[in-house]
N, C-alpha and C positions, 0 to 999 in steps of 0.2 A: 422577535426571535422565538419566543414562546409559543405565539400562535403559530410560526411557519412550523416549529416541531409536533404542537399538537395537529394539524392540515397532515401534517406526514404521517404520523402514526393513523390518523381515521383513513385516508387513502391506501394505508399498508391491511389494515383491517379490513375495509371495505373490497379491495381485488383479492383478497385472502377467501372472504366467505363466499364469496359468486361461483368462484368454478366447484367449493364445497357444496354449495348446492343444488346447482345444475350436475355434479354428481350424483348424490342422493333422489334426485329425481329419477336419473340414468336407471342405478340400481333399481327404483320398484319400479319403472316401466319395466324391467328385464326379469324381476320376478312373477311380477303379474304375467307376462306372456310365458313365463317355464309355467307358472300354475295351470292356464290354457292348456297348452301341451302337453302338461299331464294329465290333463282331465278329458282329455281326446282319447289318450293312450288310454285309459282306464274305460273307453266306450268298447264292449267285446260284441261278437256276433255271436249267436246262441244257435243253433241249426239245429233244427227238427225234420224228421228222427234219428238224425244219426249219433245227439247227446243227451236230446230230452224227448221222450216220448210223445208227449203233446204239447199242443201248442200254451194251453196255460199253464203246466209245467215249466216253460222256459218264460213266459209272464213272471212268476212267481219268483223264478229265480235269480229273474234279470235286476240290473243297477238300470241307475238314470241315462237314458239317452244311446241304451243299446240297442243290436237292430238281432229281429229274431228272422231267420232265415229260414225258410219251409221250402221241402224238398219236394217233388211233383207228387200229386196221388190222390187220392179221394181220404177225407179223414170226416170220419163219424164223430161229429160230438159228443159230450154226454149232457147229460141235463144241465143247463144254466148258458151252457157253453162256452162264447170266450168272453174273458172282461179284460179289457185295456184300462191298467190303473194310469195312473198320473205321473208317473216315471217317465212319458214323454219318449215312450219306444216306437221304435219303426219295424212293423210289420212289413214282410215282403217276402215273395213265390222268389225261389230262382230259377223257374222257367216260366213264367205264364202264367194268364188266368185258365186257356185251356188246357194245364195240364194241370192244376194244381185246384183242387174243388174241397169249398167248405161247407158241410151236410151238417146245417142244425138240428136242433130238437124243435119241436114249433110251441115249445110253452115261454119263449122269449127271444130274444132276436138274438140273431147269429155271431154278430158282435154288439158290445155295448163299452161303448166308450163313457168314461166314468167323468165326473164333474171337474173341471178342470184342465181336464187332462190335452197334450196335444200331440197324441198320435198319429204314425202315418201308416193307412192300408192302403198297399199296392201290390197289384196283382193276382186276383182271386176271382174264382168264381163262386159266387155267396149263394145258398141256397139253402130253405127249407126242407125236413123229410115231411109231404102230405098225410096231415091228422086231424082229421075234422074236429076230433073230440079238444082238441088244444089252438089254441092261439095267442099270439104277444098282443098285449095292449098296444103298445107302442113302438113300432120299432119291425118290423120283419127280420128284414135283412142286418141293419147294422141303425144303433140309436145311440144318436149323442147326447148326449144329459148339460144341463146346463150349466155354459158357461165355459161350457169344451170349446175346442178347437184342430178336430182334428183335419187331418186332407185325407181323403178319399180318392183314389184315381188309379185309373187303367185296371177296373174291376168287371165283370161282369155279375149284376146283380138282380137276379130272375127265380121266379117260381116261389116269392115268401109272401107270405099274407100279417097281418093284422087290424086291431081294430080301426088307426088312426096310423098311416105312412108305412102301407105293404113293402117296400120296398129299404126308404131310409126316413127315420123320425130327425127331427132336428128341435129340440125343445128350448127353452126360451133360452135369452142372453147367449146361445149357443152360434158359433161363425165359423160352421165347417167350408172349408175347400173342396168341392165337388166335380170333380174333372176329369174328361177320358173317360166315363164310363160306359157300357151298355147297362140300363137301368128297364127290364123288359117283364114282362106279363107276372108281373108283381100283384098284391088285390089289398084292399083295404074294406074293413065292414061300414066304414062310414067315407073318411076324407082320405084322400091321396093316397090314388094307387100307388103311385111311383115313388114320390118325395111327399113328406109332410113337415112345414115347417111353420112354430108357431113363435112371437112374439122374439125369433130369429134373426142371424143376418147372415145366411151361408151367402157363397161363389156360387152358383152352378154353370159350368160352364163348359164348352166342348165336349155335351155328352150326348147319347141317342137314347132317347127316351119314349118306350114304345109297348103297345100291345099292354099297357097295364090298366087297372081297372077298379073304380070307387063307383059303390052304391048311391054313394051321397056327390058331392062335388070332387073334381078335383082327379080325374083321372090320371095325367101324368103329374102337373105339379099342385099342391095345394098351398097358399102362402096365405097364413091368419094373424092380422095383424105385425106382419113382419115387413125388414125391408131388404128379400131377396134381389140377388142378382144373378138374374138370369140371360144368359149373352151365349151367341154360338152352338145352341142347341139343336139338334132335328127332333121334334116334338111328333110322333104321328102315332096314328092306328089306338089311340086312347078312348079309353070309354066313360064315361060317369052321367047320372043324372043333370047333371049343370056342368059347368067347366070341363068338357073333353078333356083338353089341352093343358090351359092351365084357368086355373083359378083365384080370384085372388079376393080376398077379405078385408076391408079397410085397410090395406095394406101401403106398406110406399115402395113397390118393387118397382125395377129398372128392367125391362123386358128389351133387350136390344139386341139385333141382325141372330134374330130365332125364324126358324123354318118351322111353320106347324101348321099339317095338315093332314088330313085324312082323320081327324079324328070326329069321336061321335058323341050327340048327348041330344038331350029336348032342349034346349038353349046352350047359348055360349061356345060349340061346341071344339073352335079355336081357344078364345078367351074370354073366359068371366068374370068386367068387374064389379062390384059390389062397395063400393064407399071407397075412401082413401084417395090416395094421389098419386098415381103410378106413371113413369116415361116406357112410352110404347115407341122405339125408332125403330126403321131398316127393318120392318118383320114382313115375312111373307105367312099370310094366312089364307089357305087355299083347298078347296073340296073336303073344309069340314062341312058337316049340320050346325048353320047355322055359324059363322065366321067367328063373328064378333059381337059381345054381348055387353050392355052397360046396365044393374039395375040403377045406379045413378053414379055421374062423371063429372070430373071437374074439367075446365077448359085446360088446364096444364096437361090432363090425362088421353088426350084426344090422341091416336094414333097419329108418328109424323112420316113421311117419308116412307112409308111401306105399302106391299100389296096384298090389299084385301079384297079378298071373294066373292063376298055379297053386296059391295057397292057401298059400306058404307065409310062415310068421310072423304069420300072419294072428290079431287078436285079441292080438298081441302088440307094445306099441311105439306102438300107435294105429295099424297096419298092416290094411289093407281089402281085399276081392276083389270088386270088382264093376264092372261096366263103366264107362270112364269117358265115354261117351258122347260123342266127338269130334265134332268140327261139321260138317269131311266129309273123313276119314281116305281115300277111296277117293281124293281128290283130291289128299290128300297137306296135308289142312288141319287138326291135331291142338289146335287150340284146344278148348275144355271149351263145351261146351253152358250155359247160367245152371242149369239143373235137375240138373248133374253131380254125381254125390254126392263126385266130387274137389275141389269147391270147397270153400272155407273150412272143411278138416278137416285141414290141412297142421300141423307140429309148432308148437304156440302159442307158441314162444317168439319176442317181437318183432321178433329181429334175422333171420325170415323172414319179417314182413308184408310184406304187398304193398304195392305201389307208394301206394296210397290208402289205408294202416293197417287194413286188413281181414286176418282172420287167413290165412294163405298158404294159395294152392291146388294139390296135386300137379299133378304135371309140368311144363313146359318153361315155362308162360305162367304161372308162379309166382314169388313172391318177390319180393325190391327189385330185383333187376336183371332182372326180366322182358320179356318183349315186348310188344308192342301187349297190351292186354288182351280176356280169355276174354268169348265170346260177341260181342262186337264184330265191326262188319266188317270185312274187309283193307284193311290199308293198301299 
């Protein structure tokens, strides 16, 4: 009799604490999610200029995870120009990069996104004022400092110069998001016209990358000892002593369904590698100087499944040389004709079909994360 009263009392105890605390559980899931919600609420939008004059004005002033909202116009920086601290703000035009232009000083890049930090720039036009007497070491247009992460996209990023990445610096342990942009006649005094990225792991990805220009290597991209990803790009009109295109330094970059062509150099004048283990798939490399260049290549490294120009690897990998018949390259329009023999000859394995499960089609308008599709009209 004793043990059935004590069985009762622990079974009265035991259904008593359960639903107590499967409530208490209740309760802080339901504070955690008002904390959320209020830490949303507490994100304001900052607009320039109709509250702050300039744009690191509303930097300055902003909380974590605000977004600063720039009204159309041409704005003159002043010296230093903008810094994106580590508050993890979203930069952004509310009309455009065409109507909405940022004119740095040229003794540092135009933005500088600070260590840590993970900013977002969209929508701008990034630009240097020409002064021969000044230049950024690092950085032109917009320099990520180590260990950032910002995204970069739907910018157009043209006319900035420095020593190393006229265009965007990407400095070590740094994993910018690089995407939608026009990234254009940009110049660097040594490496990477366009992008410079060193001991890095940015995206670059669905951007036009053109007309820019390194002394040394590396006219549109330069990757030093990093492991970029580069995918979905049109590469062209580049210029550098070695690596037109792109360039790559001991590097482990992923170079996949890239269009690059037209560009120029004494070697390399598609792509230059130079040590390291890089995957070359679905690329089309066509009427550069000199296509494709190895100063030495590992068997992983070998072009697969793409057309290259100058015949080499050809017959090897699924690797082709024949025109890829662009819709109208004089216009600067590199989509594939329907009759291109680049279409659906890209590497079979599924994880590059295209957008519509059809087997992938070399260069830029290829694969799952491609653009508008080939033969189509512009969007």
């Amino acid at each position: 009799m004793n043990r059935g009263f004590f069985q009762q009392g622990w079974m009265k105890t035991q259904y008593s604490i359960i639903p107590l605390f499967h409530h208490s559980i209740i309760c802080l899931l339901a504070i955690a999610f008002i904390l959320v919600i209020a830490n949303s609420a507490l994100a304001d939008t900052l607009v320039v200029p109709n509250y702050y004059l300039t744009i690191q004005e509303a930097v300055e002033a902003s909380n974590p995870g605000d977004t600063i909202l720039v009204a159309s116009g041409v704005y003159k920086l002043y010296a230093g120009n903008i810094e994106l601290t580590d508050k993890n703000l979203t930069l952004r035009s509310e009309f455009g990069a065409e109507k909405t232009i940022l004119e740095g000083r040229g003794n540092s890049p135009v933005i500088t996104v600070v260590e840590h930090a993970r900013a977002v720039i969209d929508g701008f036009t990034i630009v240097t004022i020409k002064d021969p007497k000044t230049k950024a070491l690092r950085g032109g247009g917009i320099y990520c400092a180590p260990s950032s992460s910002p995204t970069i996209v739907n910018n157009v990023i043209t006319e900035n110069s420095a020593v190393f990445g006229g265009g965007i610096y990407c400095d070590h342990a740094s994993s910018p998001i690089i995407r939608n942009n026009v990234i254009s006649k940009n110049s660097a005094v040594r490496f990477g016209g366009g992008i410079f990225s060193y001991r890095a792991s940015p995206s670059i990805t669905n951007n036009t990358i053109t007309e820019n220009e390194a002394a040394n290597s590396g006219g549109g991209i330069f990757a030093g000892r990093d492991s970029s990803r580069i995918v979905n790009n049109v590469i062209c009109k580049n210029k550098a002593k070695s690596g037109g295109g792109i360039s790559c330094d001991r590097s482990a970059c992923n170079i996949i369904n890239n269009t690059v062509t037209g560009n120029s150099t004494s070697y390399g004048g598609g792509i230059l590698l130079d040590g390291g283990s890089q995957k070359i798939i679905n690329v089309i490399l066509w009427q550069n100087e000199d296509d494709f260049y190895a100063g030495s290549i590992s068997t992983t490294s070998r072009p697969d499944h793409s057309d290259i120009g100058d015949g080499d690897f050809r017959g090897v990998n699924g690797n082709i040389m024949q025109d890829p018949q662009f819709l109208d390259p004089e216009n600067g329009d590199f989509r594939l004709k329907p009759d291109s023999p680049c279409v659906d000859v890209g590497n079979p394995d599924p994880i590059y079909f295209d957008p519509d499960g059809s087997r992938n089609d070399m260069g830029a308008y290829g694969g799952p994360g491609s653009r508008p599709g080939n033969g189509a009209p512009a969007e």
